[in-house]
Structure formats: C-alpha cells, structure tokens
N, C-alpha and C positions, 0 to 999 in steps of 0.2 A: 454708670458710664461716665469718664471723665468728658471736660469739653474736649480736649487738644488730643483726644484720642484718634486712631485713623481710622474707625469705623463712625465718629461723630458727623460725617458730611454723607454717607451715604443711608445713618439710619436716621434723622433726627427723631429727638424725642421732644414733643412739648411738654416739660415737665410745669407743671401751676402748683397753682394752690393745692392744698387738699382736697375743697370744696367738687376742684373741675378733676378729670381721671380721663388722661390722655392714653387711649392704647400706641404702640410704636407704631409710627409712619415712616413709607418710605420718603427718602430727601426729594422723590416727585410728585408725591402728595402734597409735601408742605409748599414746594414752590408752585404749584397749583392753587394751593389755600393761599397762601401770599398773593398771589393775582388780586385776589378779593378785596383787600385789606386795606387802608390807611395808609398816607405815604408813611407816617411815624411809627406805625403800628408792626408797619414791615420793616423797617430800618431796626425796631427793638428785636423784632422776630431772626432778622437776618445777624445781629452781632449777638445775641445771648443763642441762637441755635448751630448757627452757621461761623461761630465768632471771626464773622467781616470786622474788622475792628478799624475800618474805613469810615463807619457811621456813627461809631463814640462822639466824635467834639459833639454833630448833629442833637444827638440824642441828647448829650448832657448838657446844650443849651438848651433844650425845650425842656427838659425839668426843672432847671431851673428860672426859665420865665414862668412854669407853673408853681414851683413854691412859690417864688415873689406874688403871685395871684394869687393863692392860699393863705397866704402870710397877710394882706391887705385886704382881705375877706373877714378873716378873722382877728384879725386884729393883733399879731404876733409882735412882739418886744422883746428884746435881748442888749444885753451891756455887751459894746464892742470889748473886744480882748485890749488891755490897759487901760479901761477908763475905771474912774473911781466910784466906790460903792456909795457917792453922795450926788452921783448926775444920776440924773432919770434914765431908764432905758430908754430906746430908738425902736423903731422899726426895723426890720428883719432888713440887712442890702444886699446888693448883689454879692458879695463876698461871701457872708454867710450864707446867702441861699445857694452860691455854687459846689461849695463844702458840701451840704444836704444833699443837693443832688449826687455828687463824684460819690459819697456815702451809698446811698442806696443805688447806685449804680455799680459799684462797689461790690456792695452785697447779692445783686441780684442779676448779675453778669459774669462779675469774677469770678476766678479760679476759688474753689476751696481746701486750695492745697497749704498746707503746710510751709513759709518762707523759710524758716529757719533750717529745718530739715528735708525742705524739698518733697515730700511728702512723703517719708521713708519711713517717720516715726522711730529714728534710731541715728545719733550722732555719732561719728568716727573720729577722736579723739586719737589716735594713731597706734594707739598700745589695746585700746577697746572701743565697744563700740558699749552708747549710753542712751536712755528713751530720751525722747527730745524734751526740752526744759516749754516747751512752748505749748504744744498738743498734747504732752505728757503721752507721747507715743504711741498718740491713732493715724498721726498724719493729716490730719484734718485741721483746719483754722477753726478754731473757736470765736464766732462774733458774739464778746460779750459787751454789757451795758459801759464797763469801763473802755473799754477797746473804741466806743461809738465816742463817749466824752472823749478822750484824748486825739482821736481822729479832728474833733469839733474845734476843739483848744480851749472848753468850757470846763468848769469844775464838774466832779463828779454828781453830787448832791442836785446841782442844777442842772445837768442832766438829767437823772430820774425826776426830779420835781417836776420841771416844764416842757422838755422837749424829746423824753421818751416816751410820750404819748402820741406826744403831735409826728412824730418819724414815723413812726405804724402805725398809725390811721388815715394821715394824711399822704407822705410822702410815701412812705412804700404803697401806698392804696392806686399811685399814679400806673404803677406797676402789675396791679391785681389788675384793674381795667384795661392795659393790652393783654394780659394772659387771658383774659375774657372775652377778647374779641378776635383771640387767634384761635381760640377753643369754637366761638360758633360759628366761625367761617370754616372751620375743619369740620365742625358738624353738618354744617347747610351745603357743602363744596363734595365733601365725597362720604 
C-alpha cells in the first residue's frame, strides 16, 4: 500500500520490522493504540502512518538530540567536510547529527517512490518511452550504501568503514524502538 494513497487514512498499516507482524487495523484502532503511547512515539506513529507531516521538524529534532547522545556515549569522530586529512577528527555536531537524523528519517518515513520517474518505472522521451535510468524500471528508490554517503557529503570508503554500521544499529535502532512500542500498545490495547 502506498503512503499518499486514499485508502492509507482509513486502513492504517503498522508496517515494522520483520521481527514484529502487524495484522491490518482499522485507522480506530490505531488511534485508540495512539492514546496509549508517548508523546514522541505517537508523533512518529502519526507522520509515518497517517503522514501528518506537521510533526517532521518535532520528530527530526529528537533524533537528532539522540544521535548527539549516541555520538558522546560512544564516543563518535568525524572530519568536518573541508578539513584536512592532517587535523584530528572532532566529535560528531549538530550539523552532522542532523544529516543522520533527516537520513533515517528519510528512510523510514519517506516516500519509496521513484524521483526521476515518479514511480512509473518508465521515461517519456516524446518519440518513446524508456525504463527509468534510476530504478532501472521497478519504480521503486533504491537506498543504496553510496546514495547514504553522498546524502552524508562523506567519501564513499568512509562510509562503509565507520558509519554504516553505526546508521543501523544505532540510528535506525531509534526507529525499531517506536515500532516496538506501537506494536505492544496495539497488542495490550485491542
């Protein structure tokens, strides 16, 4: 089911992880389960089910005051974009940890439609029509590891090295833990 479809407000689907197996609810169950919930928990539930897209800034300030606490927990390092490969790295700042956040907010809210071709999977060139240079013709957005680097403004190499580990475990993890807590408020609620 797309999000921006018109049956998306009346059926919601809590789609999770794999781990969790949401049967379809109706949109008065979830706002029943929502009762229950977090104020943030339901702001995530309310823009990625109901795409309110009223609680985006909201949302994507609290992620990224939690990367910045992940980041100083563990102890996270990165050369800002132009410094030289002979200064030390820094600590993670807000700049970067807001990129990380809009990334996995990105991912885990956004559209999976196809930009180029609108999700059609098929370009009109005027005389023909051609599979999209992008999707290569599913219509679907491929989020791959280069697509996360260039998002980031980091090299590719140092992406996979250092912080495509730390994006999926850490930073998408902030996101398993509301789909966790909407999963057993839907369990314990109805």
């Amino acid at each position: 089911m797309r999000k921006n479809s018109k049956e998306n407000f009346k059926s919601l689907t809590a789609q999770s992880s794999s781990i969790f197996h949401n049967p379809r609810r109706s949109w008065e169950d979830m706002c029943f389960a929502l009762a229950g919930l977090d104020r943030i928990t339901a702001r995530y539930a309310r823009l990625k089910y109901a795409n309110e897209t009223s609680h985006y800034a909201e949302l994507s300030n609290y992620v990224c005051k939690e990367v910045v606490k992940i980041a100083k927990e563990q102890g996270w390092k990165h050369r800002p974009k132009g410094s030289r490969s002979n200064e030390p790295p820094v600590g993670v700042d807000e700049l970067f940890a807001f990129r990380l956040a809009e990334l996995a907010l990105q991912e885990n809210v956004g559209s999976d439609r196809c930009r180029r071709c609108n999700g059609r999977g098929t370009i009109h060139t005027g005389y023909k029509s051609m599979d999209c240079f992008s999707c290569k013709g599913s219509g679907i957005l491929r989020r791959t590891e280069d697509y996360r680097a260039k998002f980031m403004g980091i090299n590719r190499a140092t992406w996979h090295r250092l912080w495509k580990y730390r994006f999926r475990r850490h930073v998408l993890g902030i996101f398993d833990v509301f789909e966790f807590e909407i999963s057993k408020e839907l369990g314990r609620r109805l």
